[in-house]
C-alpha positions in Angstrom: 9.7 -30.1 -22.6 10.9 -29.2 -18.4 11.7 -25.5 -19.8 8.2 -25.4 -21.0 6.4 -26.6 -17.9 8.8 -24.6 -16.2 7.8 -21.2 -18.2 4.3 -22.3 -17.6 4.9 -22.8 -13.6 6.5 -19.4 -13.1 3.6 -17.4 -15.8 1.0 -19.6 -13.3 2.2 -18.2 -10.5 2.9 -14.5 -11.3 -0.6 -14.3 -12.8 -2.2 -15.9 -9.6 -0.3 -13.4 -7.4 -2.2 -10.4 -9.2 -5.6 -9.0 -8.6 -8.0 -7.2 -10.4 -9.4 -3.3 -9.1 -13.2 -3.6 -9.0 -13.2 0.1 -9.4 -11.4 0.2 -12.8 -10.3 -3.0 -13.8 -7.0 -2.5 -13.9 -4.6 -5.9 -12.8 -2.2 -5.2 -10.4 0.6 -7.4 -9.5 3.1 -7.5 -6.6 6.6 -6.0 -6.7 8.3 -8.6 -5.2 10.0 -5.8 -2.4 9.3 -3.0 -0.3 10.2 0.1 -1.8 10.4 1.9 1.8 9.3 1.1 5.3 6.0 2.4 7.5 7.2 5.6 9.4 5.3 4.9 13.1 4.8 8.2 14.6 1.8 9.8 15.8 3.3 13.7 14.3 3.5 12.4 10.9 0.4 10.6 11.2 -1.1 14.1 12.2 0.8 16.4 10.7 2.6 15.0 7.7 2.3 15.4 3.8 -1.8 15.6 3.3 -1.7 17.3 -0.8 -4.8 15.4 -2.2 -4.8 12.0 -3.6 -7.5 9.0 -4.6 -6.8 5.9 -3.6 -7.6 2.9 -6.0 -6.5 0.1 -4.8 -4.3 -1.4 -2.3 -3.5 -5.2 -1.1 -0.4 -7.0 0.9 1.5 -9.3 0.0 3.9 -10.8 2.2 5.3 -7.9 4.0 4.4 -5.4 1.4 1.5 -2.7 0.9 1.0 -1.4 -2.4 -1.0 1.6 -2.5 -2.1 2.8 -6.0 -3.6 6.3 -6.0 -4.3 8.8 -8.4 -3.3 12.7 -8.4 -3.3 15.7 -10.5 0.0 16.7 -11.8 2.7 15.7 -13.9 5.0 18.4 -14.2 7.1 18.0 -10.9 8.2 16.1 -7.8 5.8 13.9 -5.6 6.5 12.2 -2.6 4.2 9.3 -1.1 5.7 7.8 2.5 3.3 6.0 4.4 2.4 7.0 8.5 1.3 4.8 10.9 0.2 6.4 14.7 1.6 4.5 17.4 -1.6 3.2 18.8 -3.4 0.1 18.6 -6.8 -1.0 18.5 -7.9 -2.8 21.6 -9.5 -5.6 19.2 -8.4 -8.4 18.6 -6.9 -8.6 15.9 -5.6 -5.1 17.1 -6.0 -2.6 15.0 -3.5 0.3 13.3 -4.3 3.4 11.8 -2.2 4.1 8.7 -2.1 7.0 5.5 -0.5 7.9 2.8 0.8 11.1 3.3 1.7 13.0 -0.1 3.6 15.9 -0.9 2.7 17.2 -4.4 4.7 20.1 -5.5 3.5 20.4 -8.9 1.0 22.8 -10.6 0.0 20.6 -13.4 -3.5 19.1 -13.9 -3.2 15.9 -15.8 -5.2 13.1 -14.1 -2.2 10.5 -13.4 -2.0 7.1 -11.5 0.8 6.0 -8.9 1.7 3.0 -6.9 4.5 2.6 -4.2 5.1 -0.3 -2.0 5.8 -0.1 2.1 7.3 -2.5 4.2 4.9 -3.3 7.0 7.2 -5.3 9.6 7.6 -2.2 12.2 3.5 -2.6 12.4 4.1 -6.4 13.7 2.4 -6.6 17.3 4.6 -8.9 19.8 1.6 -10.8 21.0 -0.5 -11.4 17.6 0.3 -12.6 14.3 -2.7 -10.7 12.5 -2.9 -6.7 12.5 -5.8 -5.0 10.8 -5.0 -2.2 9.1 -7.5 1.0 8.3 -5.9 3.0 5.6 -7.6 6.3 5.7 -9.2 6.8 1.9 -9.6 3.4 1.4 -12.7 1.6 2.4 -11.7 -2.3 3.3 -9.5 -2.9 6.2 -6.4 -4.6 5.4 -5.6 -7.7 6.7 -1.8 -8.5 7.4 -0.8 -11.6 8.8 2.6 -12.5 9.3 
């Protein structure tokens, strides 16, 4: 009978950790790591990767982003790092601009979907414990408290 209420403890939890896209229904749930960390420079953030992309979806949890986005291709290499310029906000919260910035070399057309998680400690400000975060292609500022 514990393993059972155990089993049911853990499914709980994993299920309340996920949340549902309003744009397409689709239930995403949390990695559990960061599969790289924010790159903070203002020449990436201008100049980096820009190939086209659609972003979904993206939520925090604990010190992750994850991004899901959709692109055409499927017949070669992609590349998604996120940028973040070195400025803040003088809000309070403060504010960071951030992007994905994706590098598509692939001729392909077929309509596919993507996710990648990014480790958002180098965006922590000294003095706060709250940093809104406006991910350009996405409409609702991001909230990460920490």
């Amino acid at each position: 009978m514990l393993k059972i209420r155990t089993a049911v403890l853990i499914l709980s939890t994993l299920v309340w950790a996920c949340e549902q896209s309003e744009d397409d229904g689709l239930i995403i749930c949390p990695t559990g790591t960061c599969e790289e960390e924010v790159q903070v420079s203002d020449d990436l953030y201008e100049n980096g990767p820009d190939d086209e992309l659609m972003i979904s979806n993206a939520f925090i949890f604990d010190d992750c982003l994850d991004v899901t986005f959709r692109y055409g291709g499927g017949c070669g290499e992609v590349e998604a790092h996120l940028f973040a310029s070195t400025g803040e906000g003088d809000s309070l919260p403060p504010t960071r601009s951030i992007r994905v910035g994706f590098k598509d070399d692939d001729d392909c057309e077929a309509l596919l979907v993507y996710t990648k998680t990014f480790d958002l400690t180098p965006l922590r400000s000294g003095s706060h414990s709250t940093v809104l975060l406006q991910l350009e292609g996405y409409d609702e500022v991001l909230e990460y408290n920490y």
